[in-house]
N, C-alpha and C positions, 0 to 999 in steps of 0.2 A: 828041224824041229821034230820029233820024235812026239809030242802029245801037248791037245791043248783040253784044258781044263777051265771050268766056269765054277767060282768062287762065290758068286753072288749073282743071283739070278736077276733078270731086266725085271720080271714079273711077268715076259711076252714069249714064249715056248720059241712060237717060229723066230724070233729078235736070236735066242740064244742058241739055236741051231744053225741061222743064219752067221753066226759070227763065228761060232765052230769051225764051217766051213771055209768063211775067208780067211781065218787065223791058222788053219792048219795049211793054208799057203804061203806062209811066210816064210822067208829061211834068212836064218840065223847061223853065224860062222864065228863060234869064238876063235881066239886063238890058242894053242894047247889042246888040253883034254875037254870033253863036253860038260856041260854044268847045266844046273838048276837055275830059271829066271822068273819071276816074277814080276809082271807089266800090267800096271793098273790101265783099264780104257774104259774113259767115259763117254757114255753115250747119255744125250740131252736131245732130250723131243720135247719138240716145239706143239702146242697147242696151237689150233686153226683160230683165226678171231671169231668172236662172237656173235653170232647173228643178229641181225633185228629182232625185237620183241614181237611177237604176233609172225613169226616167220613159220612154216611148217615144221622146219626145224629145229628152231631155238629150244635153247636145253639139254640138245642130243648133238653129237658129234656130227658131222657132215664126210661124207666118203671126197677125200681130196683127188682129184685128175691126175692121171698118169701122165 
């Protein structure tokens, strides 16, 4: 693979550098001469559930565990 390219941005900078990175490890081997590919990848994030109401948090996003 010679260059990967982001068509539509996640909306998350590190998401889209982060995927640069893994994608420009991929390798690909047509057969013939090389050519142009287009590979749509969906990324889907998942929201955290909801907190209790009256929680310190409720409202705002909660930092998930490594």
């Amino acid at each position: 693979m010679s260059s990967v390219e982001i068509v539509q941005s996640t909306g998350y900078p590190e998401l889209d550098k982060s995927s640069i990175a893994a994608f420009s490890k991929w390798r690909f081997l047509p057969p013939g001469r090389p050519t142009k590919l287009k590979m749509p990848i969906t990324f889907t994030m998942k929201r955290p559930p909801a907190l209790p109401a009256g929680s310190p948090l409720s409202g705002a996003y909660r930092a998930i565990p490594e």
